[in-house]
N, C-alpha and C positions, 0 to 999 in steps of 0.2 A: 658468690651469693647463692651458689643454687643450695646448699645445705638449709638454707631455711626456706625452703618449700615446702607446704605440709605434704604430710605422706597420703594422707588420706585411711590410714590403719586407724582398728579399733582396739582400743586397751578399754582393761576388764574394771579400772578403778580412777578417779579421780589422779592417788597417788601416781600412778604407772603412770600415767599421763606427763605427769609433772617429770619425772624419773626420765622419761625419753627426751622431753624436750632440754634435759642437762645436758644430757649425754648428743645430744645435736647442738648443743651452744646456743639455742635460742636464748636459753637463759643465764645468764652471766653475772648475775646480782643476788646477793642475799634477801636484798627487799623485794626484788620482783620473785623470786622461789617463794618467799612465804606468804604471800599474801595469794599467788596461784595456789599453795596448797589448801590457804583459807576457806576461801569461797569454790563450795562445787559447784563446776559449771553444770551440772542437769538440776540446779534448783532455776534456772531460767529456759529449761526446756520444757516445749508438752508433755502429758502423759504417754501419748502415745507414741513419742521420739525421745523418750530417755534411751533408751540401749543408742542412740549413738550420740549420747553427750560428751562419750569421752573420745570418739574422732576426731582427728587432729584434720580438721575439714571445715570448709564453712557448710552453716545448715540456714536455711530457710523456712517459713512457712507463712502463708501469706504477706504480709508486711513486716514483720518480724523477721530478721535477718541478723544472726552473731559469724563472724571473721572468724579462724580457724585458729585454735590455739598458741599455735607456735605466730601467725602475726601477732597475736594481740600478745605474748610474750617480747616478741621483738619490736614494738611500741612502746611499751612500758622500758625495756633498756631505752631507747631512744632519750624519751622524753628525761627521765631519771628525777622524778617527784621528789621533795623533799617537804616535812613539816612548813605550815607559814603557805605555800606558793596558792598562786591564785591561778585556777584552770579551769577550759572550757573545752566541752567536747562537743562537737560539729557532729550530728546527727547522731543522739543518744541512743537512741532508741529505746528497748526493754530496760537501759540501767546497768546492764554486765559492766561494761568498762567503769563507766563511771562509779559502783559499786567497789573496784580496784582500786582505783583512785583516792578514793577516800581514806582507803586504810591506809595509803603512804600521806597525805596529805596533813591530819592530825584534827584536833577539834579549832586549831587558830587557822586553818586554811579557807578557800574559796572552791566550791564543786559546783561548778554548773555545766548545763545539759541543752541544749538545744534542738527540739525534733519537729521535724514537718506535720508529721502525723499525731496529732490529737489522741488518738484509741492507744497507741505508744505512751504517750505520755500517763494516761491513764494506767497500763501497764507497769510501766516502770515504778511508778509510786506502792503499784503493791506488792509488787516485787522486793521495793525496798523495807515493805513492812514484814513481811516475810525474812527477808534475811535479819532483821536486825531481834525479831522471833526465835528463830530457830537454827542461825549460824554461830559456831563456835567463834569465829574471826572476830563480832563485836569482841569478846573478852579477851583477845588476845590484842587489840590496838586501838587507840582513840582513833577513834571514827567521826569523819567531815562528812555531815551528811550531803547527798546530792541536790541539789534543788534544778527541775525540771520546767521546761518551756515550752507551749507549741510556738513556734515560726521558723522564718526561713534563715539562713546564717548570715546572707549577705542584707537582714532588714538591723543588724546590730551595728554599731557606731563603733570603728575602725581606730582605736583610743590610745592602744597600745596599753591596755590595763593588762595582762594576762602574763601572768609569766611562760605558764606552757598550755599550750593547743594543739587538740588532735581531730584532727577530722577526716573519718572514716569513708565518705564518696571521694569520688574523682575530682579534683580541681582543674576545671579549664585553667590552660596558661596565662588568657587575657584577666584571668581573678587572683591569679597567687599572688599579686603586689598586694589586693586590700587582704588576706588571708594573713600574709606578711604584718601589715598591720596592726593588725589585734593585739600583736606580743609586743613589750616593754623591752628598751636595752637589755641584754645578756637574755632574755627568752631566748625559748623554745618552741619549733613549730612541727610539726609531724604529721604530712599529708602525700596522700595518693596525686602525684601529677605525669603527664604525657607518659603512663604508664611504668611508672614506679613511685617505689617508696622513699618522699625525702626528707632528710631532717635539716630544719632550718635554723640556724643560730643569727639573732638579731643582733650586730657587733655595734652599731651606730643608728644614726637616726636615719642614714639613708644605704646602709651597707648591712649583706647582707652573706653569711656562711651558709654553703650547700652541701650536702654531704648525700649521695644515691647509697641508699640502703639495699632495697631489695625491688625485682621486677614485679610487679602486679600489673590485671587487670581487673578493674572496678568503676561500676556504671557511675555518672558523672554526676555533681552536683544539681538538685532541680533549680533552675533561676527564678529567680524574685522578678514579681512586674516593673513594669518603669516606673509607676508609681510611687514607689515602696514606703511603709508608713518604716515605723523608727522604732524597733524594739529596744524596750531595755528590760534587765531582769530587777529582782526586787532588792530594792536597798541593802547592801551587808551591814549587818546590825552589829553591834557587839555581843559578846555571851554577856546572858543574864548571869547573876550571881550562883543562880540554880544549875545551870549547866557546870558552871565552873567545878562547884562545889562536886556535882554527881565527876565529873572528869576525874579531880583530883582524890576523891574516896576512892573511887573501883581501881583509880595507878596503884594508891598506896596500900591496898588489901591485895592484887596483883606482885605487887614487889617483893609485898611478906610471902606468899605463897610460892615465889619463885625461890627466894633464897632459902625457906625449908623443905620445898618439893622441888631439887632442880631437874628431877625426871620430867615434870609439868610443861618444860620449855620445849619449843618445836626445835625439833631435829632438822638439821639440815641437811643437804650435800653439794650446794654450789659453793667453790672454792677461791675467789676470784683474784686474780692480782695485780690485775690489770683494767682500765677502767674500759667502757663498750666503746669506746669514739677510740681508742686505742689499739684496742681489738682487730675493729672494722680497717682501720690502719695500717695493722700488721697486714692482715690478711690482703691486701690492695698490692700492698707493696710485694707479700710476697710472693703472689701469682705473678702480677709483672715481671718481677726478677727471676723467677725461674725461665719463663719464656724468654726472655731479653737470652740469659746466660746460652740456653741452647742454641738460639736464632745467632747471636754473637760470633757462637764457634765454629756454623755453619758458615756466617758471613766469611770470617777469618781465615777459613782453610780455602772458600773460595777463590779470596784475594791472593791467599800464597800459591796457589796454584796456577792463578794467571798471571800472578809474577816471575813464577820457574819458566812458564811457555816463553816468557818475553823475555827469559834472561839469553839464549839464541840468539835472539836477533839484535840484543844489546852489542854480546859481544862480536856481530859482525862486523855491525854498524863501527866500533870500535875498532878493527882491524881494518877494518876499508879507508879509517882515518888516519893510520899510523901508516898506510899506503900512500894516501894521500900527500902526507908529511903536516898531517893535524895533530899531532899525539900529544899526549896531557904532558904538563910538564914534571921535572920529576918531585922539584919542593909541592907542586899539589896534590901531587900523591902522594907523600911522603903526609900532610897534609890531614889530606881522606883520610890517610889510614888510621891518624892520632886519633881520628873524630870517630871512626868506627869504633874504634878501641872503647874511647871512653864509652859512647853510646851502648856497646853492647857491656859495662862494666856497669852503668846507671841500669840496666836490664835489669843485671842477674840481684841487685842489692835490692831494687823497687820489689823481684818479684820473692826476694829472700822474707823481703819484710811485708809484704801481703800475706805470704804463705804463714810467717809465724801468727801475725794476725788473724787466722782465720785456725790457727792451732798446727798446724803442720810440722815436721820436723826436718831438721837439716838432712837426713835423706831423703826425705819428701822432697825437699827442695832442689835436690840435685837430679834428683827425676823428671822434675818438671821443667829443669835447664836441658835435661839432652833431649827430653820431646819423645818417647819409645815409640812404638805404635799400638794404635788403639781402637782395638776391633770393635767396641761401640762407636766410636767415630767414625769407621769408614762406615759401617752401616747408616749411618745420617747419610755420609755424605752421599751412600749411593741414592739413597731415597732423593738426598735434594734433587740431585742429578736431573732426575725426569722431571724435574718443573723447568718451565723455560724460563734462564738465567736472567735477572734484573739489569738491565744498563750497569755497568759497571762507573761508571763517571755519575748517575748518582749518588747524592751522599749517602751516610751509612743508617742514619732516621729513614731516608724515602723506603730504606732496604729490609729496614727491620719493620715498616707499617705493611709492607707487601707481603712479607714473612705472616704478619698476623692473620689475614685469610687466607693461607696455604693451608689445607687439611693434605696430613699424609698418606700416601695410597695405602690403601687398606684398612682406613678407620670408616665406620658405619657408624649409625647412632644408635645399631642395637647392640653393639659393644659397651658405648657408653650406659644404653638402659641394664643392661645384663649388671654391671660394675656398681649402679646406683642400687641395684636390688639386693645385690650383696650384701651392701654397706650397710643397707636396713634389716638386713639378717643377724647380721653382728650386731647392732643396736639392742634387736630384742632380744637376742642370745643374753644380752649384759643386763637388760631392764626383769628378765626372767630368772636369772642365776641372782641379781642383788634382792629381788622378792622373795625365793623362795629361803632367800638369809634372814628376812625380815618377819618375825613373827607374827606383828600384828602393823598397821596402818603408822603411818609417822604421823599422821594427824588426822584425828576424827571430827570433821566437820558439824558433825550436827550436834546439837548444844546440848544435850538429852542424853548423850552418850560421852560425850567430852570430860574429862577428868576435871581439867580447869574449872568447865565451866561450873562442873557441880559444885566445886570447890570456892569457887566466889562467890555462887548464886547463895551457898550453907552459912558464911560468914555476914553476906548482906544482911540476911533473915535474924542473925544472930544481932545487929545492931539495935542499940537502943530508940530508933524512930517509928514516927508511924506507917503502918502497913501500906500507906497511898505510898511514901517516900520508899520505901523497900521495894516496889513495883517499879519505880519512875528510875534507882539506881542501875536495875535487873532489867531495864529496856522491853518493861510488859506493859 
């Protein structure tokens, strides 16, 4: 999980921005890459704090507060928007998210906002007028617009209307069940709780999928009084004919324009092939497994090793017996031995056929029957050495959970930070070398300068209506 922590780096463009957070896997989806490159994030910045709009940071300024790129990247996989879905976002604020939202969501969707703060609310409404002004992103998706609320999250009625919900404060524990709530069978939930990021899948009416995304911390929900009145937002209406109509003119002048300029279409580079719940899956699994495998072989040579000390005294114990006039008889030796036989004949085929299973070859496999020695191994094993050994008549889970807080002598965490600084050296190295490939911008945001945009806005103008409808098509 730690790869998606923002870095707190500044990149020189919108793109770059998007560019890094590929190349860290925040971004994993075709739809969440383009609609991040749609909307620039410094048209929801002050004047006087654009140069770090493109900080992969959270920023502040008085009440106004946006999440740092790469979360609200790795939200949007979470959640996974599709046309149609009805959503609510838990402390709106200025509209950024909810502005994202919308372009995955389509004109038959539900967008609503819920914010404590009033002067926000306000905000965000002109924010919204602004983007849909001067953002290339309207002409490139049918757009759900937001519609915004003052009040508090816990004054709304727990209904289970919502397909997905995101809510940006901390959730006390004793509230995630009504949070839970909100969302409809097969929903979606996506909130900050006891200090991480969870996504929650509603499977039944009283069951519920958890899935720990990523560690944060984030100040906690404000509470509603005990009084609480009962918000609701405003009726969802159906589209007027007028909507419909402006919807499906700009798709179908968009479509023509695509199929004879397909230079017009946003360039990509997220590749995906796998979906994000799958991902985070692989990834779970395969850090477990690695750990398991090493801690495994340490347990394993432990055990063969105080089985060698005790073969000694086995076979004392043995001769002290055949002294005695206790000695095995000879049909159960005879016996044992069949049993060894087979058992170690079941060995060598179980581990023939792991080995081919994992691709190995029948010399592989004959090597791994005689056991060579193995100078990284004994290097474990000396390191284990100096921890003091586990009960050995514990079972082999008590051994490998004990194993998991074992740090190895000689690991610091300025090792670790040295190794994470690296890794972001190489990132920019790749975001700087694919730039400097890159002639010009994969997508130019501002509708003024956008190919498309001129390009629809020229054919609107060109239709036979009046000049009010050429305005209301063009979103002026």
């Amino acid at each position: 999980m730690g790869q998606y922590e923002s870095t707190n780096r500044l990149y020189n463009s919108n793109v770059q921005l998007v560019d890094m957070l590929i190349l860290r896997q925040c971004i994993h989806s075709i739809n969440v890459e383009k609609v991040l490159r749609s909307v620039d994030r410094g048209l929801y910045y002050t004047n006087d704090s654009k140069l770090d709009a493109y900080r992969d940071a959270d920023w502040q300024s008085g009440d106004v507060h946006l999440f740092s790129p790469s979360h609200y990247a790795i939200v949007l996989e979470c959640l996974d928007l599709h046309k149609g879905h009805k959503f609510l976002n838990i402390g709106s604020g200025i509209g950024y998210f909810s502005t994202l939202a919308g372009l995955l969501l389509g004109i038959s969707g539900v967008n609503h906002g819920i914010e404590i703060h009033s002067s926000l609310v306000d905000i965000a409404y002109q924010k919204l007028e602004e983007f849909k002004e001067n953002c290339a992103a309207i002409d490139y998706f049918e757009f759900c617009e937001p519609v915004f609320i003052k009040g508090n999250a816990f004054e709304l009625l727990p209904m289970g209307y919502y397909d997905r919900v995101y809510c940006g404060p901390g959730v006390p524990p004793a509230q995630a069940l009504f949070m839970m709530d909100l969302i409809k069978i097969g929903g979606v939930l996506v909130m900050p709780s006891n200090g991480a990021l969870v996504k929650v899948t509603r499977e039944g009416e009283l069951s519920w999928k958890t899935i720990e995304v990523l560690q944060v911390s984030i100040p906690p929900l404000v509470m509603s009084e005990k009084n609480r009145k009962v918000l609701k937002f405003p009726t969802v209406q159906p589209l007027s004919l007028k909507e419909l109509c402006r919807s499906n003119i700009r798709a179908s002048i968009r479509d023509c324009l695509i199929e004879s300029h397909p230079d017009l279409q946003m360039h990509i580079k997220c590749k995906p092939n796998i979906s994000f719940d799958q991902k985070l899956l692989n990834e779970t699994r395969s850090g477990m497994m690695s750990l398991r495998s090493v801690v495994d072989m340490i347990y394993d040579h432990q055990t063969s090793d105080l089985d060698s000390t005790s073969e000694d005294e086995t076979t004392k114990e043995d001769n002290d017996d055949d002294k005695n006039g206790r000695g095995v008889d000879v049909e159960e030796k005879n016996t044992s031995e069949q049993c060894d036989k087979s058992i170690l004949k079941k060995t060598a085929s179980d581990t023939k056929r792991k080995a081919s299973e994992a691709g190995c070859s029948s010399k592989q496999n004959e090597t791994l029957l005689k056991k060579p020695d193995n100078t990284k191994r004994k290097r474990i094993d000396t390191s284990s050495r100096a921890v003091n050994p586990p009960d050995y008549q514990t079972t082999h889970l008590e051994f490998w959970e004990t194993m998991l807080n074992f740090s190895p002598p000689g690991s610091s965490e300025d090792d670790y930070e040295e190794d994470d600084d690296n890794s972001e050296d190489l990132v920019d190295d790749k975001i700087n070398n694919v730039s400097a490939t890159v002639k010009e911008p994969l997508f130019l945001s501002n509708r003024k300068e956008n190919e498309m945009s001129k390009l629809l806005n020229a054919k609107i103008n060109q239709l036979p209506v009046p000049a009010v409808l050429k305005l209301y098509l063009n979103y002026n």
